[in-house]
C-alpha angles and dihedrals in degrees: 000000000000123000109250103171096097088050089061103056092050096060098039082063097044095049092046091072081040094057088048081053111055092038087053094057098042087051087061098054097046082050094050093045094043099061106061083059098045085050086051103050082033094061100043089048086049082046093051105032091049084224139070118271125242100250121044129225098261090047087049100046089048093053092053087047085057096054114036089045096067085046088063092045103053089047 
């Protein structure tokens, strides 16, 4: 039988900034795909409401990005 327990820790390090990583760039997807819809729903509350909304698109869209990325992440 061969010792494994220094392997482990290892990984567990290197996969850590992987993780960052790939959250990071999914992050960014989620962002990029999310604005043209926060523009979208932004623009026809500012239409209605004769009036700008509160929070802006890009606010909008950053928060949605914020929340559906961790979604992806803890299934």
């Amino acid at each position: 039988m061969s010792d494994m327990t220094n392997t482990g820790f290892a990984a567990a390090e290197r996969g850590k900034t992987g993780l960052k990583t790939e959250f990071a760039i999914y992050f960014a997807i989620i962002f990029a795909a999310t604005v043209p819809l926060a523009c979208l729903t932004w623009a026809l509350t500012a239409i209605r409401s004769s009036g700008l909304p509160e929070r802006g698109p890009i606010k909008r869209a950053w928060s949605q990005a914020r929340i559906i990325t961790p979604m992806i992440f803890s299934a």
